[in-house]
N, C-alpha and C positions, 0 to 999 in steps of 0.2 A: 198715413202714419197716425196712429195714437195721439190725441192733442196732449195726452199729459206725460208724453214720451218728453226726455228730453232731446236742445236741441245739441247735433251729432257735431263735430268736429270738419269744418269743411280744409280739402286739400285745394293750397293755390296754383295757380298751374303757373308756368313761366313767363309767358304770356301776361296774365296779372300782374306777375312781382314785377315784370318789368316795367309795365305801364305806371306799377304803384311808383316805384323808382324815378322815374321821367316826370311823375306829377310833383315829386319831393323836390328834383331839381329845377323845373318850372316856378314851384314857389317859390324858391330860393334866390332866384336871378339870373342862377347859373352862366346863363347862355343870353342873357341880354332882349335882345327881339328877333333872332331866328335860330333856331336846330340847328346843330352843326350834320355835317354830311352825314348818313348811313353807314359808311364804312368805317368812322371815327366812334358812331354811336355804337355799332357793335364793339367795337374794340375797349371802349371805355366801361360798357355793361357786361363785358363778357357773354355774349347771346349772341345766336346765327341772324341772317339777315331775314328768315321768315320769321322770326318770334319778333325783333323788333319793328317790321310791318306791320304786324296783328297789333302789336302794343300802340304805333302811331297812329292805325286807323280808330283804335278807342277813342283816343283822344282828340281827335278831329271828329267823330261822331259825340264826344262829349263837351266840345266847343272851347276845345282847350288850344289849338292848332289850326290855321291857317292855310292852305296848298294855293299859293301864289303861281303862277300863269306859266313861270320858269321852275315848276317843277319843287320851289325850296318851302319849305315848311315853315310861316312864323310865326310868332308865339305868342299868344292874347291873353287879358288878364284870366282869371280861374273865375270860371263860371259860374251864375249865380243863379239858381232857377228863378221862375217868376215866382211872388207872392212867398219866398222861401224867408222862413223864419230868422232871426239874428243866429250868425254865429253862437257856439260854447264858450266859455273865454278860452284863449289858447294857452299851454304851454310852449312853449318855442325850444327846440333841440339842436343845437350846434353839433354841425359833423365834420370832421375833415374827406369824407369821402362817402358816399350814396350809399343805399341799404343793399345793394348787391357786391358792394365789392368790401363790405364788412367780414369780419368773421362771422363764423355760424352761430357761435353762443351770442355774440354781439346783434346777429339779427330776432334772434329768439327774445335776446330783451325788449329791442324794439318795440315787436309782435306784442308782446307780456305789458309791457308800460302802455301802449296806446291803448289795450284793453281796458286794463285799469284805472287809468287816466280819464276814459270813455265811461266807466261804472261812475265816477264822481263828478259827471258834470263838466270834461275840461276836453280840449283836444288837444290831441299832439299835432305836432308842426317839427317834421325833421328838415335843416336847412342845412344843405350841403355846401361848403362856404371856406375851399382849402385855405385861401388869402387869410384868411381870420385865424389859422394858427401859424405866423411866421412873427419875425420877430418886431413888425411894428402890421400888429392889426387892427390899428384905429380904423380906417377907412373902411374897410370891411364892416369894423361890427358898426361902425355910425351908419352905414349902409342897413343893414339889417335890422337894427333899432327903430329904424327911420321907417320903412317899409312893415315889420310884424308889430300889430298891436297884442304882445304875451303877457300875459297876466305873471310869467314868473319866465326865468332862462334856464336852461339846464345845457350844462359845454361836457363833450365826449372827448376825452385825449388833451387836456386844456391845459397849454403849458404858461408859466408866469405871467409874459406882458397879458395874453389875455383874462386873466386874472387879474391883474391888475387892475386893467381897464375896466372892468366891471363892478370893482370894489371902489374905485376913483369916483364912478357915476352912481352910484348907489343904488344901480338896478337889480332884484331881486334874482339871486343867481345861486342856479345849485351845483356844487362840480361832481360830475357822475367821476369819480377816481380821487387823487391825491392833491391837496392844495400847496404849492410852493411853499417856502418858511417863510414865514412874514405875512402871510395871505389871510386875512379873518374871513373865509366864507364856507360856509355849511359845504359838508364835504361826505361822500359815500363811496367805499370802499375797500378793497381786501386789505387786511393787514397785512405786507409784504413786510413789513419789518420782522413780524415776529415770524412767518413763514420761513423765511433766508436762514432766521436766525437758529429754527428747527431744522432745515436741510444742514448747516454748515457743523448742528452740534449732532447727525447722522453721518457724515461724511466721516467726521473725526473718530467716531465707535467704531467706525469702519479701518479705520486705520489710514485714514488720506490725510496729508497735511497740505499741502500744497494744491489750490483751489484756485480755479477760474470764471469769474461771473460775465456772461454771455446774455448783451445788452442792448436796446439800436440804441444808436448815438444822440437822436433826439429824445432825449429822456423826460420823462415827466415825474413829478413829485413822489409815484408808487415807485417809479427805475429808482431814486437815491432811497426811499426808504427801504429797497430790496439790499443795496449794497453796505449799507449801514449794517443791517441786520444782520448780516454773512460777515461782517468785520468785530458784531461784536461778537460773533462765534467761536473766534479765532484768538480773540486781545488778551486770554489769558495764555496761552502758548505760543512763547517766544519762535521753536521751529516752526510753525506756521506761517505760509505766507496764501495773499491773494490777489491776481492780476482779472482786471476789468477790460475785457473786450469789446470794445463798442463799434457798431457793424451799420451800413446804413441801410438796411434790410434787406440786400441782393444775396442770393447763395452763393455769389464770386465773391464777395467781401466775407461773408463769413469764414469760407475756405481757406481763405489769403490768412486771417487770422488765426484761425485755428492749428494751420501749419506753418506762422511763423513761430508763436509759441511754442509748440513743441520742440521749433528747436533751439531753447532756452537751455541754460545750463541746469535750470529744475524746474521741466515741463510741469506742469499739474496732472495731478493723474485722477483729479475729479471737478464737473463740471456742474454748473447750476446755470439755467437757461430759460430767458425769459421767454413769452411768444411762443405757442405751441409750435408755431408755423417754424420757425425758425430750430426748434428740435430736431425733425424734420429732418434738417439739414446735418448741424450734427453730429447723430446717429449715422447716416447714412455716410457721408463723410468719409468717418472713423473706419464703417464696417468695409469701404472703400480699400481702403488703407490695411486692411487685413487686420485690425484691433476686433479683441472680444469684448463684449460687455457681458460682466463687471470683470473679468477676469483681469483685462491688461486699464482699461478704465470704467470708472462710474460715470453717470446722468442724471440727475433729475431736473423735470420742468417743472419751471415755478407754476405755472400753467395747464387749465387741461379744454382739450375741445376732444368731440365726438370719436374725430378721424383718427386721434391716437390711439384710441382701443383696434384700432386694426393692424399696431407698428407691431412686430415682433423684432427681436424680443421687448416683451410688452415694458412701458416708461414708465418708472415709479415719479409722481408728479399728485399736485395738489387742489385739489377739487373745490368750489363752489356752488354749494345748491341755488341755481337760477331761479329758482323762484324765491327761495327768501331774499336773495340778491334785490330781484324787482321789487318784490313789495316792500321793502324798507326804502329805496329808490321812490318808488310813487307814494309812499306817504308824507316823505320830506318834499317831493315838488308839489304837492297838493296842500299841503300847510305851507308851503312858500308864498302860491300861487292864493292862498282866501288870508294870508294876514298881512302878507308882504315884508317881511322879514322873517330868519331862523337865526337863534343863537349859531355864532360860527364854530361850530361840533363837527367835531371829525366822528362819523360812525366807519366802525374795522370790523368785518366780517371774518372770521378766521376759518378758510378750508381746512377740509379734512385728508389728511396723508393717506391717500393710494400706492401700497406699496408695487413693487416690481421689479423685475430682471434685471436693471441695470444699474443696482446701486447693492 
């Protein structure tokens, strides 16, 4: 090839993303001092038992892994070549769950921020670490603090106590999404306030009064600024009402809900939905049900991922350019990370309205 070709985009196979995966939870503690069985590891990565052999044998050939005598795999600190240079400083990534069982836009940012993160001198460090978002995750992140030396924190889905505790300890912390009320810390994310607040004054041109906001129940600071938004939609029209559905992200639960509501004495007859995933549901539901869209009800997601350009009839829902998403993301954890403090600024990204069938 050409030396002053550039260089090409490489495809990762499954195989890689798994092992990468396995290596994110290994840093993290996960699993303590040994793998848990093959059959729990496939079920927990979503991958066949050949791709997670391929993935284990990596990392036993990269001295990450152990094969003890009885067959059980245990788990050694993250290797360190000889004569290898110091560390980047890190950033440090709090996850409530591994880079495979994220969503796809969700992993694309990843992918995007460790790049970029990588351009400035810094590394990422994603630490999958569920215990850290319930509702007393001291132990957890003293855990984690204890163990990464990150030049800066950045939390995914970060709801108040751990917020808290971060702003308690004065450790440099950036929240990828919405800070609780009360919360002074640099904050990056969509503005679902005014999103809501644009579906709820579409629905009403449309001639809907009666709205349902469809929720999970563990809500984080972007879920009340959604419902805010859709209520101030509405606060000038007394016929208007809106009922919050909050689901604990099963498609039994949503169901259960969707069809106890309807049988209200004034169903909604348009719907706003967070979680693409949960659209999904839904749609599918409703079309169940022998409902048309938009004829007998509307939809839109507050959300959009790849897989819903394949939903027919196609979801009118609200878009985020991922890339400016990251790079406004990697600029504020790389000025976190070299001064060690950000003014506590909420930045709101406002998507763009895709329209569609069912609204």
């Amino acid at each position: 090839m050409d030396q002053n070709s550039p260089e090409l985009p490489r495809r990762l196979s499954l195989v890689t993303q798994t092992a990468r995966a396995l290596r994110e939870n290994l840093r993290s503690g996960l699993w303590g001092e040994q793998l848990p069985g093959e059959r729990e590891l496939c079920a927990r990565l979503q991958v066949s038992r050949p791709t997670l052999r391929a993935a284990l044998d990596e990392l036993q050939r990269d001295g990450w892994l152990d094969v003890t005598s009885r067959k059980r795999r245990r788990i050694l600190s993250a290797p360190v070549p000889p004569g290898a240079p110091s560390r980047e400083p890190i950033i440090a990534v709090i996850s409530p769950r591994p880079l495979l069982a994220m969503s796809p836009s969700a992993v694309v940012m990843v992918d995007e921020l460790r790049t970029n993160l990588s351009r400035a001198g810094f590394q990422l460090e994603l630490l999958v670490a569920p215990t850290a978002f319930t509702a007393q995750p001291e132990r957890a992140l003293e855990s984690l603090v204890a163990r990464t030396p990150a030049a800066a924190w950045m939390v995914f889905g970060s709801r108040e106590p751990m917020q808290r505790w971060f702003l308690s300890r004065q450790l440099p912390c950036l929240v990828a999404g919405s800070c609780a009320p009360g919360v002074a810390l640099p904050s990056v994310d969509i503005d679902y306030r005014a999103t809501c607040r644009h579906a709820g004054g579409l629905f009403r041109r449309k001639g809907h009064r009666h709205l349902a906001l469809v929720l999970p129940e563990s809500s984080t600071g972007g879920e009340a600024d959604s419902e805010q938004g859709l209520r101030e939609a509405l606060a000038d029209d007394d016929s208007a009402s809106l009922v919050v559905l909050r689901h604990d992200g099963t498609a039994a639960h949503v169901c259960r809900l969707l069809d106890k509501v309807m049988r209200t004495a004034t169903p909604p007859t348009a719907f706003l939905v967070a979680r693409a995933v949960h659209v999904l549901t839904v749609v599918t539901h409703f079309q169940r049900q022998g409902k048309q869209l938009p004829r007998d009800l509307a939809i839109i997601s507050r959300d959009d991922e790849t897989f819903l350009q394949h939903l027919t009839p196609t979801v009118a829902r609200y878009a985020t350019n991922p890339t400016q998403f990251t790079r406004r993301i990697s600029l504020a954890a790389r000025q976190l990370a070299e001064t060690g403090s950000l003014p506590p600024r909420a930045i709101r990204l406002m998507p763009k309205f895709l329209p569609g069938e069912t609204v």
